[in-house]
C-alpha positions as CSV (number, residue, x, y, z in Angstrom):
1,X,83.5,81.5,77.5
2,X,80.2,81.5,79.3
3,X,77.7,80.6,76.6
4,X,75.5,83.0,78.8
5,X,76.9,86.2,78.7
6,X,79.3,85.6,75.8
7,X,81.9,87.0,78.5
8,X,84.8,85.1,79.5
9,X,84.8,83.4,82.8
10,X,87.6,84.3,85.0
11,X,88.4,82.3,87.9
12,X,89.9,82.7,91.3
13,X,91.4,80.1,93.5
14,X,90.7,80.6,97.5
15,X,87.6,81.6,98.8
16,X,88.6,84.6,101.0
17,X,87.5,88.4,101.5
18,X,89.5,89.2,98.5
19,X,87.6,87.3,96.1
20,X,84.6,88.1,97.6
21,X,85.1,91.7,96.7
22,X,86.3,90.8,93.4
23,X,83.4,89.0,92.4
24,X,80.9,92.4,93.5
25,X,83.4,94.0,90.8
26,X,82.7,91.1,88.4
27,X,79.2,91.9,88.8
28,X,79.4,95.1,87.3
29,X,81.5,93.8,84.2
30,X,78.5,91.5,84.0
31,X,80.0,88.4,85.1
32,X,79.9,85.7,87.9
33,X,83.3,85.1,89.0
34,X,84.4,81.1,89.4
35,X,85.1,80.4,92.9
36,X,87.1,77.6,94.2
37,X,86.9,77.7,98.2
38,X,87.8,75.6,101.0
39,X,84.2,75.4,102.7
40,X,80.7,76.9,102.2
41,X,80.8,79.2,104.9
42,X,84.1,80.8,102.8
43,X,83.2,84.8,102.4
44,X,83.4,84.5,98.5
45,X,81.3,80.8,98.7
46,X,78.4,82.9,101.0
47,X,77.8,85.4,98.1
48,X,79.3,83.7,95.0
49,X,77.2,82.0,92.7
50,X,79.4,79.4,90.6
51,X,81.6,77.8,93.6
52,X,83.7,74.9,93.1
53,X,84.4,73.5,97.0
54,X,88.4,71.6,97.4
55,X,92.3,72.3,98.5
56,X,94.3,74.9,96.7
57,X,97.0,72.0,97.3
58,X,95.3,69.4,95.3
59,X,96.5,69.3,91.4
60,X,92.9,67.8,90.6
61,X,90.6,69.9,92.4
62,X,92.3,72.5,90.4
63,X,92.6,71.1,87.0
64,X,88.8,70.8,87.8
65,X,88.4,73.9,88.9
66,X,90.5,75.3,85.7
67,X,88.9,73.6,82.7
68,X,85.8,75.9,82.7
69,X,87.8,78.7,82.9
70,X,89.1,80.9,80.6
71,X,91.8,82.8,83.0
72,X,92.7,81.5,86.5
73,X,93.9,84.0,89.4
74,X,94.7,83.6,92.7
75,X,93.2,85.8,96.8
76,X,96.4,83.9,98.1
77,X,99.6,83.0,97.3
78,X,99.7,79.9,99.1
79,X,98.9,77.6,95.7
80,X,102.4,75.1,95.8
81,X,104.5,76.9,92.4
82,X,104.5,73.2,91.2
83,X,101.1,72.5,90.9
84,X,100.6,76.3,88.3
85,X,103.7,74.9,86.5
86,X,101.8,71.8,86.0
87,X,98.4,73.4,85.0
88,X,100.4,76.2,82.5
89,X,102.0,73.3,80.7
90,X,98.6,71.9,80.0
91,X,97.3,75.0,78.8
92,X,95.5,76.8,81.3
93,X,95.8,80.7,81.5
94,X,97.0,81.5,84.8
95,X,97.8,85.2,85.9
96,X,100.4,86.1,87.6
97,X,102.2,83.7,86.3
98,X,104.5,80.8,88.3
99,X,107.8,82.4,87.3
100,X,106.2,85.7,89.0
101,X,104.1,84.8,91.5
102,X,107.0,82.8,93.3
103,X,108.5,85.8,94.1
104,X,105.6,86.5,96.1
105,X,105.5,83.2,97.5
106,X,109.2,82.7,98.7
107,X,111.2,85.6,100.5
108,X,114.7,83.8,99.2
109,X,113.6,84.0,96.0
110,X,112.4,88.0,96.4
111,X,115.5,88.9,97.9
112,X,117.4,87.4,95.7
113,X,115.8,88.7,92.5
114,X,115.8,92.2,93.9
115,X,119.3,92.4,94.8
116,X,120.2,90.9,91.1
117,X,117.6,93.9,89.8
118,X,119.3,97.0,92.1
119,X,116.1,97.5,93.8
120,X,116.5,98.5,97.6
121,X,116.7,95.9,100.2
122,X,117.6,95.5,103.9
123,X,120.8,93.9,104.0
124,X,120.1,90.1,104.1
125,X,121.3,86.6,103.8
126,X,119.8,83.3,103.8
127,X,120.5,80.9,107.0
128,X,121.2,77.5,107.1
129,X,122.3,77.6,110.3
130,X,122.1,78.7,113.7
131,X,125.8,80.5,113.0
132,X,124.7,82.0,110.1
133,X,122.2,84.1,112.1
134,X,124.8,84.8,114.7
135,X,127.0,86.0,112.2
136,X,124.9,88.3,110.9
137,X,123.6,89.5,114.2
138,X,127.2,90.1,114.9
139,X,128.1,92.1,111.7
140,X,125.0,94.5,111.4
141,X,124.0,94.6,114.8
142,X,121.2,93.3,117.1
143,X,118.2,93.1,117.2
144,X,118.0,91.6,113.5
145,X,114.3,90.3,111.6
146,X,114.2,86.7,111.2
147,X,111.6,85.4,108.5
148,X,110.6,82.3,107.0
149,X,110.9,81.9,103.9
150,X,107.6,80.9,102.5
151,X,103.8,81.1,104.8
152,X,104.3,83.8,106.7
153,X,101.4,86.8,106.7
154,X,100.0,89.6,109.5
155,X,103.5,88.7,111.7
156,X,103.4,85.4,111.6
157,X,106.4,83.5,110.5
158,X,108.6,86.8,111.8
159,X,110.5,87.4,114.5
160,X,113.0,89.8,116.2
161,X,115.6,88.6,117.7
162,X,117.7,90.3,120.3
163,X,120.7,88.7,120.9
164,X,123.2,86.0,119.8
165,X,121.9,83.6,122.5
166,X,118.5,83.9,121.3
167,X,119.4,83.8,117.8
168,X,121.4,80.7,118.1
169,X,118.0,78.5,120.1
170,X,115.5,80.1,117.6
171,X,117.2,79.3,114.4
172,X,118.3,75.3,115.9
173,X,114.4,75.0,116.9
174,X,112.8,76.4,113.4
175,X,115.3,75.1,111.4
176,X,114.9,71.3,112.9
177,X,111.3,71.8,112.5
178,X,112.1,72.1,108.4
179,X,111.4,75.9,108.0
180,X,113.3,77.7,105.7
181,X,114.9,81.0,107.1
182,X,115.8,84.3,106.1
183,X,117.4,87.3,108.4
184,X,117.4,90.7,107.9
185,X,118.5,93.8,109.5
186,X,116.4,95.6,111.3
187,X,115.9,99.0,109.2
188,X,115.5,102.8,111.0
189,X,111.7,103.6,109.8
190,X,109.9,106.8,109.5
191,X,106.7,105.1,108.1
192,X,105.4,102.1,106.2
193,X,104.5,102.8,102.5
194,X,102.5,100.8,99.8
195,X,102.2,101.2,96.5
196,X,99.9,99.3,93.6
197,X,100.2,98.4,90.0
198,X,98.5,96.7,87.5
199,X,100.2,95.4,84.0
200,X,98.1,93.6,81.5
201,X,99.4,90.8,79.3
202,X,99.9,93.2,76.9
203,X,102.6,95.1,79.0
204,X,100.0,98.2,80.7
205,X,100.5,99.6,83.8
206,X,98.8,101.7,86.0
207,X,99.4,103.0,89.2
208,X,97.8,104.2,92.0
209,X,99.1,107.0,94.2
210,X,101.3,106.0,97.4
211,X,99.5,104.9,101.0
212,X,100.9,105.2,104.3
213,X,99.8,101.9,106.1
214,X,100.1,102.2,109.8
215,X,100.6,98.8,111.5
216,X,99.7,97.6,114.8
217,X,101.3,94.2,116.4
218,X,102.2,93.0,112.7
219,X,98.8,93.6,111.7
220,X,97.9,96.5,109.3
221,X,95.2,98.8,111.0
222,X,94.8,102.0,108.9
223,X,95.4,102.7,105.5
224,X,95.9,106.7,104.7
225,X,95.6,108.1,101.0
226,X,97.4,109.5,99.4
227,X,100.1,109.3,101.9
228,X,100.1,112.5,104.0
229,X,103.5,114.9,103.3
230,X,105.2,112.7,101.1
231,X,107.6,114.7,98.8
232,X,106.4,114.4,95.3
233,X,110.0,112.8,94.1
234,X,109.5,110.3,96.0
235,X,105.7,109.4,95.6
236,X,106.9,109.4,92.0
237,X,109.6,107.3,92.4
238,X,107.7,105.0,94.6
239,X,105.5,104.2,92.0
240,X,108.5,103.8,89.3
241,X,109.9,101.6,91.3
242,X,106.5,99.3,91.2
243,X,106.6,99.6,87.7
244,X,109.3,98.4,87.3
245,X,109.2,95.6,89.4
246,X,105.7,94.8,88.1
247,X,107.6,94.7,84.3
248,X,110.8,92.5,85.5
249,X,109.1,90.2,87.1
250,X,106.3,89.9,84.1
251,X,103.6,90.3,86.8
252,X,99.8,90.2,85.3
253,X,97.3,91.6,87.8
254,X,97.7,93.7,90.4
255,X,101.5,93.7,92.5
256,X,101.0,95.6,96.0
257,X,104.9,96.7,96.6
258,X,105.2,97.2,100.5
259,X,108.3,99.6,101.5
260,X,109.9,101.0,104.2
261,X,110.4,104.9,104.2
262,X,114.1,105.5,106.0
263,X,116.0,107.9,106.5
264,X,118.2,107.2,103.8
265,X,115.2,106.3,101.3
266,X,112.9,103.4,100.2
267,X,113.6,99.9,101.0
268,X,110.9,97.1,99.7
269,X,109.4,94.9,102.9
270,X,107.0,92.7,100.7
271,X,105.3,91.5,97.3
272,X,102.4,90.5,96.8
273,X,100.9,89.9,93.3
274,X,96.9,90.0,94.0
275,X,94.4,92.6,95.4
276,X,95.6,93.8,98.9
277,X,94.6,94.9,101.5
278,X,96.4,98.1,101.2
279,X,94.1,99.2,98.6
280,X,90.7,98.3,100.1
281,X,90.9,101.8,100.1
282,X,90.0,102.1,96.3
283,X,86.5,100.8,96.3
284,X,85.2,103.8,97.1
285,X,88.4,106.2,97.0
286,X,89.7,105.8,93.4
287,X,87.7,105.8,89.8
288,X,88.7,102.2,89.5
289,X,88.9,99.6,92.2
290,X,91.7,97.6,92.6
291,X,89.7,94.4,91.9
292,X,87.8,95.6,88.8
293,X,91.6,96.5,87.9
294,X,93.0,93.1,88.8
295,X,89.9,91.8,86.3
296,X,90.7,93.8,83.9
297,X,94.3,93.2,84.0
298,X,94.2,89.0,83.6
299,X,91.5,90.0,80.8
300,X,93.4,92.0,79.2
301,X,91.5,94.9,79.1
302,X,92.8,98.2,79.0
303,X,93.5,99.5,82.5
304,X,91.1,102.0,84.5
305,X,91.4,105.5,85.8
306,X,93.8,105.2,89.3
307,X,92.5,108.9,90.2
308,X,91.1,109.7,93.8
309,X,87.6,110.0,94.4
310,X,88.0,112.9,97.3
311,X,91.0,114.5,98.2
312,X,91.7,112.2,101.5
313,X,90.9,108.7,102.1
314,X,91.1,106.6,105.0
315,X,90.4,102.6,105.7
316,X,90.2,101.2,108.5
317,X,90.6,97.8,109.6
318,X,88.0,96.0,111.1
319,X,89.1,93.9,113.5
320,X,87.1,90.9,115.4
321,X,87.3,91.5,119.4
322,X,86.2,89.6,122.2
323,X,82.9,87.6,122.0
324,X,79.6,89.0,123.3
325,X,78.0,92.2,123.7
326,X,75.5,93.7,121.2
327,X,74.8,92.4,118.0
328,X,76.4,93.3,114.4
329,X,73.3,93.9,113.4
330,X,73.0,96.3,116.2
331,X,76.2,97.7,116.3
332,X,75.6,98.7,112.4
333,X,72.4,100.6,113.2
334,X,74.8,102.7,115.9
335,X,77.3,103.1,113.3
336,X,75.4,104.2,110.9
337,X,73.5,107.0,113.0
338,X,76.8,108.3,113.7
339,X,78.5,108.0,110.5
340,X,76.2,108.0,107.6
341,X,79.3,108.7,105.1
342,X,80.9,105.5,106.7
343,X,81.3,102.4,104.0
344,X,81.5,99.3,105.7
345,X,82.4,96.1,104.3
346,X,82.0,93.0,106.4
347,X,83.4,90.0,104.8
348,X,81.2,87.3,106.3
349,X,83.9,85.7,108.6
350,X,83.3,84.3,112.0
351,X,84.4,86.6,114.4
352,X,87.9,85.9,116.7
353,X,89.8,88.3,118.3
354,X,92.5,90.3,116.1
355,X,90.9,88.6,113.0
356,X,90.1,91.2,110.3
357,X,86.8,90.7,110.0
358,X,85.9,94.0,107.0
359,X,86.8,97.6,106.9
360,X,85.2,100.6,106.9
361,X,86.6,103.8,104.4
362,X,85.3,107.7,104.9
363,X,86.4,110.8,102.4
364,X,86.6,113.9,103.2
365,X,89.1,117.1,102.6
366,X,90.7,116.8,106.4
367,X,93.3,114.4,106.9
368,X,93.1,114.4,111.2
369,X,89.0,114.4,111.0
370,X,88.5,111.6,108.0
371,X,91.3,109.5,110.2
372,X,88.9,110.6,112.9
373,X,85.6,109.4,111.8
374,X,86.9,106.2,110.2
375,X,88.6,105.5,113.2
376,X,85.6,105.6,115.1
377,X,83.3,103.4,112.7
378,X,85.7,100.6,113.3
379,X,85.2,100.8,116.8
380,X,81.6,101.0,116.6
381,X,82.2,97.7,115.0
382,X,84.6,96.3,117.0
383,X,83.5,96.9,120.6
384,X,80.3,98.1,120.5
385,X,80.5,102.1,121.0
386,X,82.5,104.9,119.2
């Protein structure tokens, strides 16, 4: 408890955009949230004001980290499940929990819990070998979506694979390098969906509506909500099925379900048990953000109004392009001429190309000119012009 506020002191392990938007919502519920980063110029260390610098990976920077805490969270899921096992049996409060945040961590482990809950997968199977991906290949048809099974994020760690020959030198290599490999069939998409819950220790959910999440070389670009001419069955069903995920898997915070719509239904992609950037969207778009949720979740609070702010919202990615040109100082004063209604959020990164460096999120009533104008305020960011 800080003897300050008499509020407690949540903190969040990895110094990313994430937490740096979660700490401007701890703001507001009057607190400073505990940082532990990698490096001052982290985006959460730049604007943070109680940071604790050292590796996710090392037990004692985060027993350090943890003891003037009263709840620990997580902006990454890269913490090894060993070293939260190890700080939960010596008493620390840590939300989502190990048992659930591994199925975040470890695509074996997802599939396997969601095929023993009925939820909809891709068919899949784990590979040991390079004949196990061949097999596969061979039975549901090329091309197929190889994965490793733990680190992978924005494409990386993903692959598709064409062929048998291909299949047979990619799996020898990754697998002789020590990864460990998942395949999956390659699913007939419409669109890509996400959906976001948040459950409270004390078992409350709420959910936010359904996003279409339009992704460009692995990387997601554009975030459109609610999503445009989804039937409201399925919307509904959508955010069912996050529910009940979020309940099974005894998730605390916020889970960000990603899913495939097909033509014969939803099929979950990805987990992941944290704010997302699927719902950067709800800063400004819903009555409660998703990281003054995610607070109020691991506090146990009850949860906030999920509602929409305007009928459409779009987000757009911001994505760093190649160096030089005009400032970001000067680019904002562009952007800002042309789009007043424009929110940008710039996350203090150094700039590479394809990096997400902040988004930007307009309202409005008209799907094709909010998808417009937000559209353009990236690109006033990323290159310079509109």
């Amino acid at each position: 408890m800080d003897s300050r506020t008499g509020l407690p002191v949540v903190g969040m392990v990895g110094g990313g955009q994430l937490a740096r938007m979660t700490h401007q919502a701890a703001i507001a519920l009057g607190q400073s949230l505990r940082v532990l980063a990698l490096a001052p110029d982290d985006g959460a260390a730049l604007v943070a004001a109680d940071v604790q610098y050292g590796d996710h990976t090392d037990l004692a920077a985060l027993r350090t980290f943890a003891k003037a805490c009263d709840v620990v969270t997580f902006d990454h899921e890269q913490v090894p499940t060993e070293h939260i096992r190890a700080l939960a049996a010596e008493g620390v409060k840590l939300f989502p929990s190990a048992d659930a945040l591994v199925h975040a961590q470890d695509k074996r482990v997802m599939r396997e819990r969601l095929t023993a809950l009925g939820a909809p997968n891709p068919a899949w199977s784990p590979v040991g070998a390079p004949a196990d991906l061949v097999a596969f290949g061979e039975e549901h048809g090329w091309p197929v979506v190889l994965k490793t099974a733990r680190g992978g994020y924005d494409g990386r760690g993903v692959w598709v694979v064409a062929d048998a020959e291909q299949a047979a030198e990619l799996a020898a290599t990754l697998l002789a390098g020590g990864s460990r490999l998942i395949v999956e069939e390659r699913v007939t998409l419409r669109r890509e969906l996400a959906v976001q819950v948040a459950r409270s220790p004390f078992g409350q959910v709420a959910a936010y509506p359904v996003v279409e999440t339009v992704q460009r070389d692995g990387i997601c670009v554009e975030v459109l909500a609610p999503a445009p001419d989804l039937p409201e069955e399925l919307a509904v069903a959508a955010q069912q099925l996050a529910i009940d995920l979020a309940t099974a898997l005894g998730v605390v915070g916020m889970l960000a379900v990603e899913l495939f719509d097909t033509p014969t239904g939803l099929v979950v992609n990805e987990l992941a048990m944290r704010p997302h950037n699927s719902g950067h969207w709800t800063i400004e778009g819903a009555r409660t953000s998703q990281f003054e949720q995610h607070l109020r979740a691991v506090l146990d609070y009850p949860m906030g109004d999920t509602s929409l702010t305007a009928p459409v919202v779009v987000m757009a990615n911001v994505l760093g392009g190649e160096p030089g040109g005009i400032s970001v100082d000067e680019r904002l004063h562009h952007l800002f001429a042309a789009e007043p209604g424009a929110k940008v959020h710039l996350y203090g990164k150094q700039v590479r190309p394809g990096r997400k460096i902040g988004h930007v999120t307009v309202l409005g009533d008209d799907l094709d000119e909010v998808r417009a104008r937000a559209a353009r305020a990236a690109r006033w960011l990323r290159e310079g012009h509109g």
